[in-house]
FIMIMAR-903034 format. One record per atom (N, C-alpha, C): residue number from 0; x, y, z; atom name. Coordinates in steps of 0.2 Angstrom, whole numbers, plus 2048, in hexadecimal, padded with zeros to 3 digits. Example, Ala and Ser with C-alpha at 12.3 -4.5 7.8 and 13.67 -1.06 7.14 Angstrom:
<0; <842; 7E4; 827>; N>
<0; <83E; 7EA; 827>; CA>
<0; <842; 7F0; 827>; C>
<1; <840; 7F5; 823>; N>
<1; <844; 7FB; 824>; CA>
<1; <840; 800; 827>; C>
This chain:
<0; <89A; B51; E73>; N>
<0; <897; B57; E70>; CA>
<0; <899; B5E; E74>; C>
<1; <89B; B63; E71>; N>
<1; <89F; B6A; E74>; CA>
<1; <895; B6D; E76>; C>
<2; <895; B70; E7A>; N>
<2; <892; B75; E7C>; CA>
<2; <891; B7D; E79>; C>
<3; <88B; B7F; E77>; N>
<3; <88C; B85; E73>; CA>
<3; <890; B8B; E78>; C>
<4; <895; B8F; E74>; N>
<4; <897; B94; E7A>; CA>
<4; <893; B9A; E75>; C>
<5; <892; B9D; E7A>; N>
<5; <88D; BA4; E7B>; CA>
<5; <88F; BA8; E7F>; C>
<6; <890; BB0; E7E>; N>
<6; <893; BB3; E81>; CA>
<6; <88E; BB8; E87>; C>
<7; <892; BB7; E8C>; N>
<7; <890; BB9; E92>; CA>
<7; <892; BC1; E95>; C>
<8; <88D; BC4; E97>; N>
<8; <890; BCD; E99>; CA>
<8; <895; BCC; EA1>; C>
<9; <898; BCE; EA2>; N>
<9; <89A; BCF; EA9>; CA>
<9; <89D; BD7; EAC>; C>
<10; <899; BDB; EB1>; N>
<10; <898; BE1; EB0>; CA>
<10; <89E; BE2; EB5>; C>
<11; <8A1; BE6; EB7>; N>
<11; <8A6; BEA; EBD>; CA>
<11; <8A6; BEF; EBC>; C>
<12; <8AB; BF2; EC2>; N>
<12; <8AA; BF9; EC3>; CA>
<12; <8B3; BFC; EC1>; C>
<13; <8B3; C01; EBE>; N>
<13; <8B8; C02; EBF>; CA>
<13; <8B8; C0D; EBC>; C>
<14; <8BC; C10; EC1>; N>
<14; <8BC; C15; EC0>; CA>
<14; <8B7; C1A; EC2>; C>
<15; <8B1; C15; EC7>; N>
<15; <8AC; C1A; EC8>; CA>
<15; <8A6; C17; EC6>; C>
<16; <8A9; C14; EBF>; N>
<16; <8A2; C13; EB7>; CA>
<16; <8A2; C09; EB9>; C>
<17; <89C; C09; EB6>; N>
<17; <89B; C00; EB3>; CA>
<17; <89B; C00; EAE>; C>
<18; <8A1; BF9; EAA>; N>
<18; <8A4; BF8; EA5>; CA>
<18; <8A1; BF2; EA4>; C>
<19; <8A0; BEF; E9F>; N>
<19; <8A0; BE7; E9D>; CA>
<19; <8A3; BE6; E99>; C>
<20; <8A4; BDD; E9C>; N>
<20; <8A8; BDB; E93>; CA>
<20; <8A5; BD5; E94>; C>
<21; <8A4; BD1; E8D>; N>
<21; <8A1; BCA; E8D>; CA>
<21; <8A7; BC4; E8C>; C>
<22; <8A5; BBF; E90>; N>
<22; <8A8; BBA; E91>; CA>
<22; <8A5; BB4; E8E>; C>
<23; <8A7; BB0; E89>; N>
<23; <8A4; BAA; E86>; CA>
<23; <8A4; BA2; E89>; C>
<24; <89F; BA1; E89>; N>
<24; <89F; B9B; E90>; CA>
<24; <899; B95; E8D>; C>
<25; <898; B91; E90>; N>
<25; <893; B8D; E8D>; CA>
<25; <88E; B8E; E91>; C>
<26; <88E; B8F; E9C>; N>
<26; <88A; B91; E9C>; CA>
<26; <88A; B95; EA1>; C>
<27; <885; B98; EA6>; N>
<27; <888; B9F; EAA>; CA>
<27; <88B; B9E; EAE>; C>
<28; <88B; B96; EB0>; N>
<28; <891; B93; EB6>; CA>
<28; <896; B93; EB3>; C>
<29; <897; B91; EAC>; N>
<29; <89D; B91; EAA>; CA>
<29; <8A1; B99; EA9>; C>
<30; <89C; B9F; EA8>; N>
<30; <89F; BA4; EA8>; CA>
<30; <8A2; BA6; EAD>; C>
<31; <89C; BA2; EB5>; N>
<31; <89F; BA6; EBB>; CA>
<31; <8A8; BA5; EB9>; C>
<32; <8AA; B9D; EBA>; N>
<32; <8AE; B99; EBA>; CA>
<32; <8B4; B9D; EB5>; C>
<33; <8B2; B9F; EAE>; N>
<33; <8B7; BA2; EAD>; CA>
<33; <8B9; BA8; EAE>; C>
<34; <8B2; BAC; EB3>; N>
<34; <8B3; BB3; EB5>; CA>
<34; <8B8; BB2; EB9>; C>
<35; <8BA; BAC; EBD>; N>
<35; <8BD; BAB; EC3>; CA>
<35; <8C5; BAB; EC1>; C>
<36; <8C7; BA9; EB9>; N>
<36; <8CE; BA6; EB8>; CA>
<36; <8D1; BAD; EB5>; C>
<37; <8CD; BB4; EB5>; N>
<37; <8D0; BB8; EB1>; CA>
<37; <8D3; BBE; EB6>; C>
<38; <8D5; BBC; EBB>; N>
<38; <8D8; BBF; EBF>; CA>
<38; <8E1; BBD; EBF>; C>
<39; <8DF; BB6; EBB>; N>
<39; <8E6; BB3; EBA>; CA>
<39; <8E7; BB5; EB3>; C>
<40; <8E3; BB8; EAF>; N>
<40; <8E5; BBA; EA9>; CA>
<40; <8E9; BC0; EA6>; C>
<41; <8EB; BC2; EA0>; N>
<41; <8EE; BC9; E9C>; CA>
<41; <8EA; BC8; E9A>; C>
<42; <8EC; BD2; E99>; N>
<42; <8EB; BD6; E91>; CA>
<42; <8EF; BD2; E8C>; C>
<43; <8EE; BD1; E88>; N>
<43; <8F3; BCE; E7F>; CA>
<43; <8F2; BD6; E7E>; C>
<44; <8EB; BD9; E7E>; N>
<44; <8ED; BE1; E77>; CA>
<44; <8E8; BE2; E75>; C>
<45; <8E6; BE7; E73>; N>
<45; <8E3; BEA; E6F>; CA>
<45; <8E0; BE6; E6B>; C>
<46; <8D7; BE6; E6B>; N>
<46; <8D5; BE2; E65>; CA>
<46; <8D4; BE8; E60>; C>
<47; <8D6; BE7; E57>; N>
<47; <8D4; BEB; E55>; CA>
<47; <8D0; BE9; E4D>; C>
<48; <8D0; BE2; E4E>; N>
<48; <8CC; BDD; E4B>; CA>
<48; <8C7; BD9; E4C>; C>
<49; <8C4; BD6; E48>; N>
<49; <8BF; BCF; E49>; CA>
<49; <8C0; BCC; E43>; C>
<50; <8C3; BC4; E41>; N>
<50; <8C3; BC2; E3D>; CA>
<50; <8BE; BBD; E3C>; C>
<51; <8BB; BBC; E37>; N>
<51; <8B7; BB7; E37>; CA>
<51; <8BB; BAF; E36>; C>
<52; <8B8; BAA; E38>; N>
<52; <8BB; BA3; E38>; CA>
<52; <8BC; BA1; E31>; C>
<53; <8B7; BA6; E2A>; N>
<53; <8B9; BA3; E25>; CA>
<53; <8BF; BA4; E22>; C>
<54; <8C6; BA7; E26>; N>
<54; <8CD; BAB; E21>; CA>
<54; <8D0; BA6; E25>; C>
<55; <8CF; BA1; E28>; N>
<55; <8D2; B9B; E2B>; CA>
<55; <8DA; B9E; E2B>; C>
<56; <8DF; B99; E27>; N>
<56; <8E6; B9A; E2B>; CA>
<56; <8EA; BA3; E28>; C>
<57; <8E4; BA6; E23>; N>
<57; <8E7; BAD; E22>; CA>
<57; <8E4; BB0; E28>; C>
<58; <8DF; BB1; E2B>; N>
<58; <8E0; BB4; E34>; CA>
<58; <8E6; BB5; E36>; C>
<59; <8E7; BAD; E3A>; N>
<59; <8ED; BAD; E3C>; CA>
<59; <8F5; BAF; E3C>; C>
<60; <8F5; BAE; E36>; N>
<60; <8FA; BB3; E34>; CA>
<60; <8FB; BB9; E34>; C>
<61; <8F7; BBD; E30>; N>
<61; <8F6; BC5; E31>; CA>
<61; <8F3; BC5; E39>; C>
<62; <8F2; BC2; E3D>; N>
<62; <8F5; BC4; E42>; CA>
<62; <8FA; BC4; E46>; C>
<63; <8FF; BBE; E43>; N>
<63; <905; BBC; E47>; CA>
<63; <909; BC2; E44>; C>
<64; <908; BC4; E3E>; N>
<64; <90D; BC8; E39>; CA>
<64; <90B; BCF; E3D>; C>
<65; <905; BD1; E3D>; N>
<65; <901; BD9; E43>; CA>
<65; <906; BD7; E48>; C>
<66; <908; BD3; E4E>; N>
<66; <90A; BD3; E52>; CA>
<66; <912; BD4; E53>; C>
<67; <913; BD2; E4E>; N>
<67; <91C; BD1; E4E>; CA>
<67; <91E; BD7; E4D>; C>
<68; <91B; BDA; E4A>; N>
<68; <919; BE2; E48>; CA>
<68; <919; BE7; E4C>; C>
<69; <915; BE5; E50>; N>
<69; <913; BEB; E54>; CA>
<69; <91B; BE7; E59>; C>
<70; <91B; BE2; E5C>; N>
<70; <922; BE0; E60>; CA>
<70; <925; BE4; E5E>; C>
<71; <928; BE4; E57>; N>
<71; <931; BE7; E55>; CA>
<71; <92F; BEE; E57>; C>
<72; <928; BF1; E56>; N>
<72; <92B; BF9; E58>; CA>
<72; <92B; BFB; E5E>; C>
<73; <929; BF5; E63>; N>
<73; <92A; BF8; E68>; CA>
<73; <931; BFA; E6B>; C>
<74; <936; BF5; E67>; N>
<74; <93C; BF5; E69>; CA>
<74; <942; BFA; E66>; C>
């Protein structure tokens, strides 16, 4: 059985100012723990949505389709 994940604050400094952003984890070890892995991580982009889980495989898509989108104009 999966663990419930719950989203967790994590505060830094940057520009002078403290920012936060939250991190989803099962628990505050586990958040340390992914706090630790995102130094290894990207930006992907701009979020400029939230879809809910009920649009199942049409999310996906109209994100894949946003994506390839915004790619071709950058070129």
């Amino acid at each position: 059985m999966q663990n419930e994940m719950k989203p967790f604050l994590v505060a830094y400094q940057h520009g002078g100012s403290e920012w936060n952003v939250s991190i989803m984890a099962e628990s505050f070890s586990d958040a340390r723990d992914r706090l630790g892995k995102l130094a290894l991580g990207r930006v992907e982009g701009e979020l400029i949505a939230t879809i809910p889980n009920g649009f199942g495989p049409f999310a996906a898509l109209a994100t894949f389709v946003q994506n390839v989108t915004r790619a071709v104009r950058r070129f």
